[in-house]
Structures are given as C-alpha cells and as structure tokens.
N, C-alpha and C positions, 0 to 999 in steps of 0.2 A: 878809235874804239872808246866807248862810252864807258867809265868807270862809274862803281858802286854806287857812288851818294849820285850820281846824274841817271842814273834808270831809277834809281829811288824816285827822286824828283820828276822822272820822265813818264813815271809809273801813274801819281798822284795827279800830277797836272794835267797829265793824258785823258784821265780820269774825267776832272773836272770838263777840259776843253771843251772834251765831248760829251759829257751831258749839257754843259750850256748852249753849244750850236745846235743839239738834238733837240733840247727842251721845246724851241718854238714849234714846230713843227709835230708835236705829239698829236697821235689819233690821226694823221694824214695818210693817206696813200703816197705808193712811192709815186706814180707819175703828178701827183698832187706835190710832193716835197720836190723832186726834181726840177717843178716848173716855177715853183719859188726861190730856188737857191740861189740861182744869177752868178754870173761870171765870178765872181772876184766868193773867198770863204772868209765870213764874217759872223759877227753875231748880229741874229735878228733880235728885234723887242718878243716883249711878252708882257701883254697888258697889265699895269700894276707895278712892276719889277723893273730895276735899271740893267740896261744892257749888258750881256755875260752872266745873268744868274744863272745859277746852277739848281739844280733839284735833292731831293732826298736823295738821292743815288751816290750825290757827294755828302751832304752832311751826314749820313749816315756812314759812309768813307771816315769820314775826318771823325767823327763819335768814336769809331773802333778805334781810330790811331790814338787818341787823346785818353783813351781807358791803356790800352797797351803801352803806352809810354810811363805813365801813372803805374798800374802793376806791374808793368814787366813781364808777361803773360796774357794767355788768351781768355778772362777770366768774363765766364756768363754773365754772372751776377753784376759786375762792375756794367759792362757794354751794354746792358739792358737801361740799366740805372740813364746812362749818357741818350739813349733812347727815349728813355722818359721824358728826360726835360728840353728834348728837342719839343714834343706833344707840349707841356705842360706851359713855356716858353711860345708857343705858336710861331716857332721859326720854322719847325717845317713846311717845305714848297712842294705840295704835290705828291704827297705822299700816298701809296700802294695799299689798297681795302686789307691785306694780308696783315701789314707790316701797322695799322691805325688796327685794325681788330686786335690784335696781340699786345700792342701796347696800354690801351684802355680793358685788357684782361688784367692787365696786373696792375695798371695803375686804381680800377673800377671794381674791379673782382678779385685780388687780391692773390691773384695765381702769381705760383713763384715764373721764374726765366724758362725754365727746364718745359712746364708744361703751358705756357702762352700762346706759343708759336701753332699756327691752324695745322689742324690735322690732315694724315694724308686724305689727297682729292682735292686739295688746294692745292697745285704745282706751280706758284707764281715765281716770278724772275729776281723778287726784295732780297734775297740774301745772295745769289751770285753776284748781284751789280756792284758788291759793298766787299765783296773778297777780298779783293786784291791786297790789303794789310795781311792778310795771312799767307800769300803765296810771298811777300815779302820778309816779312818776320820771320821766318822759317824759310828763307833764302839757301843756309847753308843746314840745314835742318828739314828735307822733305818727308822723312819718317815721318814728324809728327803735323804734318799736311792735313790729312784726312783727320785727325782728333780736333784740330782747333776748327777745321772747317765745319765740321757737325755744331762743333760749341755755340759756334757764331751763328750757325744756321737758325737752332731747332728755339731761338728765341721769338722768332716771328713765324719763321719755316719748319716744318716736321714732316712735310709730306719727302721720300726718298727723292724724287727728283727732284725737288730744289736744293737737296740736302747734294746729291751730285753735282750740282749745276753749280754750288760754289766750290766743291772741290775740284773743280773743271775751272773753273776760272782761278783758282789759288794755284793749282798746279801749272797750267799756263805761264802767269807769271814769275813763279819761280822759275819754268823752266827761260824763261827768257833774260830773266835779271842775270844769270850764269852765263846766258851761250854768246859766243861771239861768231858764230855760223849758227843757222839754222836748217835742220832739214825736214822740211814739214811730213815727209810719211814717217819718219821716227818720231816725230813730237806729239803728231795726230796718237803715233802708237801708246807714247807713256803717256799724255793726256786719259787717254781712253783706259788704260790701264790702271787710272791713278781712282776711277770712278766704279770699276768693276764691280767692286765687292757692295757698293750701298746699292748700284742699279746696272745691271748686266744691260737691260735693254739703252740706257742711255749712254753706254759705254757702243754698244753696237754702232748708234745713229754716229757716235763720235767718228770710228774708225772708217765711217764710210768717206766719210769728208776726203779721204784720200782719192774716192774716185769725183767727188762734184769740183773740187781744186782743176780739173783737166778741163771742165766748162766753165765758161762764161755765167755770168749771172742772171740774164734774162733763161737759161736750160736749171742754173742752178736754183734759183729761189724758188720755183714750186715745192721741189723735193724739200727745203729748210722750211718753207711757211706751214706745210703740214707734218712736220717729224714729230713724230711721239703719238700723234691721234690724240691730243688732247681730252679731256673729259668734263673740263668744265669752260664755261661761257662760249662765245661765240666764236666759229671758226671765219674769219677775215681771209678770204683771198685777197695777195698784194699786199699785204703788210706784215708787221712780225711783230707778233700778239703777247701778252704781257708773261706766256707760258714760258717755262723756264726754257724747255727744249730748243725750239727755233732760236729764242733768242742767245742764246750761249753757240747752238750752230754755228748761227752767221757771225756771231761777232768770229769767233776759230777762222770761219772761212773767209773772212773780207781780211782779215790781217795776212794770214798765210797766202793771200792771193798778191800783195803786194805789202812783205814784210818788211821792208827797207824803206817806204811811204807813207810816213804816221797820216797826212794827209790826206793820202790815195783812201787808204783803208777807213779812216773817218768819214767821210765826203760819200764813200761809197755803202758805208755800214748803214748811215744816216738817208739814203736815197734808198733802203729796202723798205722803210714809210715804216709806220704803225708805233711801236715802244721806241719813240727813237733817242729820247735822250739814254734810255739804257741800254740800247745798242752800242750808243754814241759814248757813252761811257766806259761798257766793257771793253768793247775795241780798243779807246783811247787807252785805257790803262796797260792791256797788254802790249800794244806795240808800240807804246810809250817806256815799257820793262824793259822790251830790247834796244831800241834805237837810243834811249836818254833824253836829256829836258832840251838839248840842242833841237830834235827834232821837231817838237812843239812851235811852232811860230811865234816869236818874242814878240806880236804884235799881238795873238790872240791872247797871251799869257798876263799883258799889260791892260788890256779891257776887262779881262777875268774878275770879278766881284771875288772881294776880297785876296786876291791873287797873294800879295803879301804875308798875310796871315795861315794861307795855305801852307806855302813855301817854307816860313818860319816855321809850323809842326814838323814837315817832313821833314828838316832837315831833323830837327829833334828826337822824331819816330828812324831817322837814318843811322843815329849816334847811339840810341838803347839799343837798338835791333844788332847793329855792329861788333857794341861790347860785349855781346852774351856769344857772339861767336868763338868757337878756338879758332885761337893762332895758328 
C-alpha cells in the first residue's frame, strides 16, 4: 500500500508523465494518436524541445506548489504572480488563449488576480489541469476543497464550469490520496457532490459516469466528447476538445475504468485524441494519487525533463502540506 509522501509524488509525476507523452500528439484524432503510439509507451519529440517535455499543464502545477509552499496557503495574489513570470520569463510551452489572455490582463492592463480570469462563456480546461495541489494540500482538510479551488481557478478561469472542473479534479485526488480501496459509484458520487453547488448541470454529467464505466470506450466516448453542449469554438467529433466538460469526464472515466493501471488509464486517456497532454495529465495525476510514484514507470520518470527538480518540490510541497495537518 502506497503511503503519503509516494501518492504525493505519484500525484505530481503522474502529472507531468502525462502531460509529456500527451504533449506530442496535441490536436490529433484518437485514431490519428493511436496509429502513432507503437508498441512499446515512450516519449515522442516535439519539434524544438528535448524529449519528455511537459506543457503549461505542469509548470503551471509546479507555480501553485512553489507559491503554496512559500505561503503556506492557497493564496491568489502570490500564484498569480508565479504565473506571471512564467509569461514574463517565456518558459511557458504551449500555453491555453484563457490562461495567456488573463495573464497579460494583469501583467498589460493591470487588473488585479480576482478579476483577470475570462468571464463566464469561456469554459476552458487551464485551471482543472493544474488542480491537483489543492486536492493535495487539503488531503486531510476537504471542507476547504471548494474555497481554494475557486481561489486558484477565477485567476485565469471565472466561467462556473472551469471553476467546477477544478473542484472535480481537487476532489478526486483527495479522494484518492486517502483511499486504499476504491469504489467508483461512491467516488463518481462525492466527486459529483463536491461540484454541485457552483454547477448542478456538471455535477449531473458527473454522476452519469456511473452508467458509461459499464461500456467500453469506442459506446463511451461519444457521450464524453459532446457532454456539456459546449458554447464556444468548435465541436471536434473523435477528440476531447479544450472544454472543461469532456475533458475532466474522460480523465474520471479512463482512470475508474482501470484504477490499479496508472498505464492502462494513461495510454488510454491519451488515445481519446484532441487536448491530449491535459487529459494526459489530469488522468496521470489522479491515478497517480491512488497507486503512488511506484506506479509511474521509473524509466518514464528518468527521461522526464527536469524529473529531479520536480521531485525535489514535491517532496517539499509533501513536508508543508503534512505539518499543518493534526495529529
């Protein structure tokens, strides 16, 4: 059974893995990624970049943990700032129109954290992909779940459905970092529960996951590529489009579909085509929560761009987060 500091680290790395195996394949179709993937799971290139990069999905990840560790809290103002000078710095890879419009508001226009974040009718995926610090940090603290997820959301994010889609992904892996069984129609339930109050309709899409969990994925993925009726940009059949909906769907259902398979559920998050490093992402982090860093392939973790430096925060974001718990 995977103890504390190793779903911590299982969480983070799961994280990154998969936004780096996802990253190449962005804007493909699943039968388009499936037909590239090839036997053996590695990292492909990406022209420009050494093997294993990862995307904004983690440096945005590792921002929140590195303000949280520094305050000791989920505090707007600081994780904004760490935002900035990812922009400011041009280290960010591929960063999301939501999450570059919000930051050049306040870097440009001088809007504070509170009001940057695009108004509702932007429902993009940038603030669920980057959760997972707060389903962590509040491990043993789910009460205050839903307040630090809004915090961290409504700086890029203000429309309610992103604003649920990280508390859907915070809650997740909190619930995972605790359980040492899983039962997915009780988790689907308090997932779905945990999102009610900002967005009743996205807590609905949630709880159905309990009947597409009994299909296969060629019956399941139409119902997730169109969940929510999105209202902005284009609707892609065969992929899982940058809207928060689908993509928090599928990452819930390719995990829960093989929760003991950090691999299965990667490999398979990452073949629904379209957002794939932040499928590839979310996935990895939550069943990265439950299984530990064991589960991550010590071979993809040792290619991983900057894999060290990763490691060396979480354990640090593992040791704050720890002491503010009671005994």
């Amino acid at each position: 059974m995977a103890t504390l500091r190793e779903r911590f680290l299982g969480s983070i790395l799961g994280c990154a893995v998969g936004d780096a195996l996802g990253a190449p394949f962005e804007g493909s179709s699943s039968s388009a990624v499936r037909s590239r993937w090839g036997r053996h799971v590695r990292f492909h290139p990406i022209p420009g970049y050494p093997l294993g990069q990862y995307t904004d999905d983690t440096q945005l990840t590792l921002a929140m943990m590195r303000s949280i560790c520094r305050m000791q809290r989920v505090d707007g103002a600081d994780i904004a700032n760490e935002f900035i000078r990812l922009w400011q710095t041009d280290e960010i890879v591929g960063a999301g129109a939501s999450c570059t419009d919000a930051v050049y508001a306040m870097m440009d226009n001088g809007k504070s954290w509170e009001e940057a974040g695009t108004a509702e009718g932007r429902a993009g995926n940038g603030s669920a992909m980057r959760a997972a610090p707060v389903g962590l940090w509040n491990y043993a603290h789910p009460e205050l779940i839903e307040q630090d997820a809004v915090t961290s959301s409504i700086i890029t994010h203000r429309d309610s459905r992103s604003i649920a889609g990280a508390i859907a992904v915070a809650k997740a892996v909190q619930l995972c970092v605790n359980a040492d069984r899983l039962d997915p129609p009780a988790f689907i339930e308090e997932v779905s529960h945990a999102v009610r109050k900002t967005s009743e309709p996205f807590a609905r899409w949630i709880s159905q996951l309990s009947q597409l969990l009994g299909t296969g994925p060629s019956e399941a993925l139409p119902h997730i590529y169109g969940a929510g009726n999105p209202d902005f940009g284009p609707r892609q059949p065969g992929w899982i489009t940058a809207y928060v909906v689908p993509t928090v769907l599928g990452a819930l259902y390719f995990f829960l579909r093989t929760p003991h398979d950090f691999i299965e559920s990667i490999t398979e998050a990452i073949g629904a085509g379209g957002d794939t490093d932040t499928i590839g992402a979310i996935t990895g982090a939550i069943s990265g929560a439950f299984n530990g860093t064991s589960s991550v392939p010590a071979a993809l973790i040792a290619d991983l761009k900057d894999s060290s430096n990763i490691i060396a925060l979480t354990e640090q974001f593992y040791r704050v987060a720890a002491s503010r718990q009671p005994r």
